[in-house]
C-alpha positions in Angstrom: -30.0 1.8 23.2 -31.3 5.3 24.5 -32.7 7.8 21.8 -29.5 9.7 22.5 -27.2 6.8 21.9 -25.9 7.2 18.6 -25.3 3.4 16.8 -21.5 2.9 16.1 -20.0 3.4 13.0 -19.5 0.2 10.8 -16.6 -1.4 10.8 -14.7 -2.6 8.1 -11.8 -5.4 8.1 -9.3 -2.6 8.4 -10.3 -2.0 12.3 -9.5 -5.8 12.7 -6.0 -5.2 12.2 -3.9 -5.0 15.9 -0.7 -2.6 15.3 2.1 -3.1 14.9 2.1 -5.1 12.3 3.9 -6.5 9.5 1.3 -5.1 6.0 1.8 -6.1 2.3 0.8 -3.4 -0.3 0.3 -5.2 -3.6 0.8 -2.3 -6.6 0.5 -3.0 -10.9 2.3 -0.8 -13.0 2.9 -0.6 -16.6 6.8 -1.5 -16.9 9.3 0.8 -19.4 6.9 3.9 -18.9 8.3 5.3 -16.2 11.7 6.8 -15.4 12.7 4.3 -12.9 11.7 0.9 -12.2 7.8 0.1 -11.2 9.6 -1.7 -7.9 11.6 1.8 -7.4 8.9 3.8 -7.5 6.6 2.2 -5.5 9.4 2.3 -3.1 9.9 6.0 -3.1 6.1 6.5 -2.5 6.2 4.2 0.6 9.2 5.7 2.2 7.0 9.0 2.3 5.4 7.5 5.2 7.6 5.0 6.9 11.2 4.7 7.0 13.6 2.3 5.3 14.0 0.3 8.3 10.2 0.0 8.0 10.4 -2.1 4.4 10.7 -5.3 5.9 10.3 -7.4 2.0 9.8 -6.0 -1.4 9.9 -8.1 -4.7 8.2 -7.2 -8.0 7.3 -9.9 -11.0 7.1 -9.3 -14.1 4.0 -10.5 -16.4 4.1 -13.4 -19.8 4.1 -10.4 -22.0 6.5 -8.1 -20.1 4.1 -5.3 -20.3 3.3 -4.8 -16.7 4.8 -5.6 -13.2 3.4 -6.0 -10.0 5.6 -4.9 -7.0 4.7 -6.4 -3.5 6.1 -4.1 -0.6 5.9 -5.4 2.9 5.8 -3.0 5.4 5.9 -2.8 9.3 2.7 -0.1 10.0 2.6 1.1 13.5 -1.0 3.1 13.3 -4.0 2.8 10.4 -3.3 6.7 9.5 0.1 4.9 8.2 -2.0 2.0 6.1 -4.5 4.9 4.7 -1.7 7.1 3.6 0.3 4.5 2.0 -2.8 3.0 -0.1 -3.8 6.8 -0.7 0.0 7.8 -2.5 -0.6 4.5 -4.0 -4.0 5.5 -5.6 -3.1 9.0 -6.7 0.4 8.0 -8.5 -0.2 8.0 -12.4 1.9 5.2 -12.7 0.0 2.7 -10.4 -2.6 0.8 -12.4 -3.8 -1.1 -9.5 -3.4 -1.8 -5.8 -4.5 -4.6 -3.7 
C-alpha cells in the first residue's frame, strides 16, 4: 500500500450478505400495552420499507408468563439501505424492547 492508499473500511457480517435475499427480523415487545397486537405493529413498521408482497413469514410467540411476545418477520430485502432501515424503525419504536 502507497502512503496515498487509504486502508478499507472494516467490514462487518452485514457486507457478507448477497441481495436479494430472504432476512428474519427478530423483535420483543411487551404484550397488552400497546393498541394493537406486538405482531401488528411490528408489521406496520416493516411495511414502511418493503411491500406486503415483501413479508414472506411472520409468526409471534408468546412468553410462560404472557407478559411479552416476540414477533419474527421474514422479509425479502433487495439492498442493505432496506436491512438498516428496517432494524432502525425497529430500534426507535417505544414499543420494541428488543431486536435481534
Amino acid at each position: 500500500m502507497s502512503q496515498g492508499d487509504k486502508p478499507a473500511p472494516p467490514k462487518d457480517g452485514f457486507d457478507l450478505i448477497e441481495y436479494p435475499c430472504d432476512y428474519a427480523f427478530k423483535a420483543m415487545c411487551r404484550s397488552g400495552t400497546m393498541n394493537t397486537a406486538p405482531s401488528q405493529h411490528v408489521q406496520q413498521l416493516v411495511l414502511r420499507h418493503v411491500s406486503h408482497a415483501e413479508i414472506v413469514n411472520l409468526n409471534s410467540n408468546s412468553s410462560r408468563t404472557g407478559k411479552f411476545e416476540s414477533v419474527t418477520v421474514t422479509v425479502r430485502l433487495h439492498s442493505r439501505q432496506q436491512l438498516e432501515s428496517i432494524y432502525q424503525a425497529l430500534a426507535d419504536s417505544d414499543d420494541v424492547l428488543m431486536t435481534l
